[in-house]
C-alpha positions as CSV (number, residue, x, y, z in Angstrom):
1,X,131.9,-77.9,181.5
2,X,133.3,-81.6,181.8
3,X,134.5,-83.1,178.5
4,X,132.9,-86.9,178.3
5,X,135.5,-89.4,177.6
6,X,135.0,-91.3,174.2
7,X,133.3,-94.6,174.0
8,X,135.4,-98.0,173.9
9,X,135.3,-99.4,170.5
10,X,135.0,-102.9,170.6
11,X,136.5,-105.5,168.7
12,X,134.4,-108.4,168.2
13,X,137.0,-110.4,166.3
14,X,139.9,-109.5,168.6
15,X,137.9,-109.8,172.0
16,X,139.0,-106.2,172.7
17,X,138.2,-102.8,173.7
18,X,140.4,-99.8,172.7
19,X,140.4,-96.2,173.5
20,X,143.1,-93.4,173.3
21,X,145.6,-95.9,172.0
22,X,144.9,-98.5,175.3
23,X,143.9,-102.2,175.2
24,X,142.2,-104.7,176.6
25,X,141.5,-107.7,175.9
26,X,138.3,-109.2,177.1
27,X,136.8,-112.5,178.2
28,X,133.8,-113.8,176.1
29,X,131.5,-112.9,178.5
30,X,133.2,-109.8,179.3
31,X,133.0,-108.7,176.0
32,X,129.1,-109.6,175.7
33,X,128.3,-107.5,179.0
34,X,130.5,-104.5,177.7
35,X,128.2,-104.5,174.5
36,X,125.3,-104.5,176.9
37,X,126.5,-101.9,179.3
38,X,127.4,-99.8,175.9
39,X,124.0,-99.9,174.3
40,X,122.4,-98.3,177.4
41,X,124.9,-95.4,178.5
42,X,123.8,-93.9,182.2
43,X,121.2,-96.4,182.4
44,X,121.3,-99.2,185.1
45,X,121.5,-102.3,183.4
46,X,120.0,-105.1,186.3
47,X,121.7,-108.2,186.7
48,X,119.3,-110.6,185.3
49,X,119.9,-108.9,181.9
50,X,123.6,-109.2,182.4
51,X,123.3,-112.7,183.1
52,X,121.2,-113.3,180.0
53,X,123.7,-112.0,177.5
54,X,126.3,-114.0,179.0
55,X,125.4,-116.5,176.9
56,X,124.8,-119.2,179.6
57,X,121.6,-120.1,179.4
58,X,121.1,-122.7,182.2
59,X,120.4,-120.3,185.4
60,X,123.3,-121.4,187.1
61,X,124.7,-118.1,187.3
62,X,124.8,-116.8,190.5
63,X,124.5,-113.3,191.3
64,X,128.0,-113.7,193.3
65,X,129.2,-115.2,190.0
66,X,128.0,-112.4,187.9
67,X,129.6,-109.7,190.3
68,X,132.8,-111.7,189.7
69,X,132.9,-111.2,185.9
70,X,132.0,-107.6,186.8
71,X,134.6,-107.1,188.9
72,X,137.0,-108.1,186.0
73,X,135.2,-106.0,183.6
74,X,135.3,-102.9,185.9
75,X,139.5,-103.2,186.6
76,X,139.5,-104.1,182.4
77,X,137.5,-100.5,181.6
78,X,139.5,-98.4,184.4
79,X,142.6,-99.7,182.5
80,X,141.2,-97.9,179.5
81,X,140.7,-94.9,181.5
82,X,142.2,-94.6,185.2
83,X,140.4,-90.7,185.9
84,X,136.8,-91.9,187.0
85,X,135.3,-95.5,186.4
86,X,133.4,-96.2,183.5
87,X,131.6,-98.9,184.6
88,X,130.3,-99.2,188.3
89,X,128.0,-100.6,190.2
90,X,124.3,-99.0,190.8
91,X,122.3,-99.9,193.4
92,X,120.1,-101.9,194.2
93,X,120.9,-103.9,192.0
94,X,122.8,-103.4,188.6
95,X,125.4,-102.2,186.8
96,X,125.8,-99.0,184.3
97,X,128.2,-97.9,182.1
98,X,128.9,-93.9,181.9
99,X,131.2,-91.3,180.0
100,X,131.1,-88.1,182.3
101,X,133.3,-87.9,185.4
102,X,131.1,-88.0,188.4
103,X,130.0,-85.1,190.0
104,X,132.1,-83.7,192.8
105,X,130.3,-82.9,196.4
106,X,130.3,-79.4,197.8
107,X,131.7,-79.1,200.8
C-alpha cells in the first residue's frame, strides 16, 4: 500500500506553500492555480479554467503563456516534494494535481 503525501497548506498572506517543514514561495498567479489544482485532487483541471483564475481577465493569455506559469508551478511543488510530481500535466489538455506516487509498470 503507497502512503499519499500530505497536501500543501497554502498561505494566502505569505504567497506560500509549506509541507514537511519546506517552502515556497509563490507568484500571485501561481498561488491562484495551486488553489485551483488543490480543490480538484486527481482531476484534470483544463486550461481555460487555469487561465480564468489567473486573475487576467482580458484573453490575452496564451496557452504557451499559461504552460509557462505551469512550468514554474510544477519545479515550485517538486521542491516541496522531490519523490514523484505533484502537479503534471494531463493530456490533452490540462493540468492535475495528485498525492499518490504514480503507479509503477510491470515489466
Amino acid at each position: 500500500m503507497s502512503k499519499n503525501f500530505p497536501t500543501p497548506l497554502l498561505n494566502e498572506f505569505e504567497s506560500t506553500a509549506t509541507s514537511e517543514g519546506r517552502v515556497e514561495k509563490l507568484s500571485p498567479i501561481e498561488f491562484e492555480m495551486l488553489s485551483q489544482l488543490l480543490r480538484y485532487p486527481e482531476q484534470a483541471v483544463g486550461r481555460e479554467s487555469l487561465k480564468h483564475v489567473s486573475g487576467v481577465d482580458d484573453g490575452s493569455i496564451s496557452d504557451r503563456k499559461l504552460d509557462r506559469w505551469m512550468a514554474a508551478l510544477i519545479r515550485k511543488t517538486n521542491a516541496l516534494h522531490p519523490a514523484f510530481p505533484l502537479v503534471r500535466f494531463s493530456p490533452p489538455d490540462g493540468y492535475v494535481y495528485t498525492e499518490s506516487p504514480p503507479k509503477r509498470k510491470r515489466a
